[in-house]
C-alpha positions in Angstrom: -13.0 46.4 -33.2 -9.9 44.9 -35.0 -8.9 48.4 -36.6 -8.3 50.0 -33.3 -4.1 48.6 -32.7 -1.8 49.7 -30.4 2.1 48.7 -30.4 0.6 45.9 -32.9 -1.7 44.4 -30.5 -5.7 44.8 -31.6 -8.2 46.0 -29.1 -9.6 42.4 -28.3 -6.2 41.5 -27.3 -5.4 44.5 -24.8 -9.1 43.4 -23.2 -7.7 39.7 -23.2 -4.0 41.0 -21.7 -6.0 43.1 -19.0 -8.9 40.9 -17.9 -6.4 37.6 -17.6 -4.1 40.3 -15.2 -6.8 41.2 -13.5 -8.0 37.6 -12.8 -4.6 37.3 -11.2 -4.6 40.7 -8.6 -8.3 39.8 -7.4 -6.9 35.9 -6.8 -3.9 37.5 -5.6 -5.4 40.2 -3.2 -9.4 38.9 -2.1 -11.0 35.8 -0.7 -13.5 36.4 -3.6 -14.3 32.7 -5.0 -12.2 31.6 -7.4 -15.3 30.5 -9.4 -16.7 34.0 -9.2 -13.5 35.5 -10.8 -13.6 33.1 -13.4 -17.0 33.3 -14.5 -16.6 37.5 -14.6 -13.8 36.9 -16.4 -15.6 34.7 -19.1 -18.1 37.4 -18.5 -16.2 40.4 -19.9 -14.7 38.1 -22.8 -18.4 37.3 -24.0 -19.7 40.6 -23.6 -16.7 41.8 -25.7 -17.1 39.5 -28.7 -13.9 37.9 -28.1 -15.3 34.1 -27.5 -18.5 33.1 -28.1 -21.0 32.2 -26.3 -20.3 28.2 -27.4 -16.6 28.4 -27.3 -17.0 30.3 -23.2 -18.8 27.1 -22.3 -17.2 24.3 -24.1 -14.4 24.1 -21.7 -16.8 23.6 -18.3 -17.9 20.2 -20.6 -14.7 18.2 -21.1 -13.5 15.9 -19.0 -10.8 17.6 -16.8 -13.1 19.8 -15.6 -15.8 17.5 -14.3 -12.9 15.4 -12.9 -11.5 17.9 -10.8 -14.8 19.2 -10.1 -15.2 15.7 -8.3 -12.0 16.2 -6.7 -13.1 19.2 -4.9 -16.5 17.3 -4.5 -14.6 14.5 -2.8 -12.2 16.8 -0.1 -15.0 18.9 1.0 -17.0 15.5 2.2 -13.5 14.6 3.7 -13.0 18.1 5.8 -16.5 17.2 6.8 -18.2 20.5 5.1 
């Protein structure tokens, strides 16, 4: 995948470039979950060889994460839903 370059960037990096612009436009534009977009993106990135499979799932384990995965936790029991 790495010999395929164009203006200098490899092949990995164009899919990187277009699925983090595309994350944007379906924020942007839907009422799609945020969760949902995130987890296609990690999706596509897998499925492409650019993370891992360990490296994808690392980040939903450290401690921001779970914090403001509480957070949310927390105002949804406040708005009473």
């Amino acid at each position: 995948m790495e010999s395929i370059a164009f203006l200098g960037l490899s092949l990995q990096a164009w899919i990187t470039i277009a699925t983090v612009v595309s994350v944007i436009i379906v924020l942007m534009r839907t009422r799609i979950p945020p969760l949902v977009v995130f987890l296609a993106a990690l999706t596509v990135l897998v499925t492409f060889g650019i993370v891992t499979e360990a490296e994808g799932m690392a980040g939903f384990g450290s401690e921001p994460v779970v914090v403001h995965g509480a957070f949310f936790v927390v105002m949804a029991g406040l708005r009473g839903g």
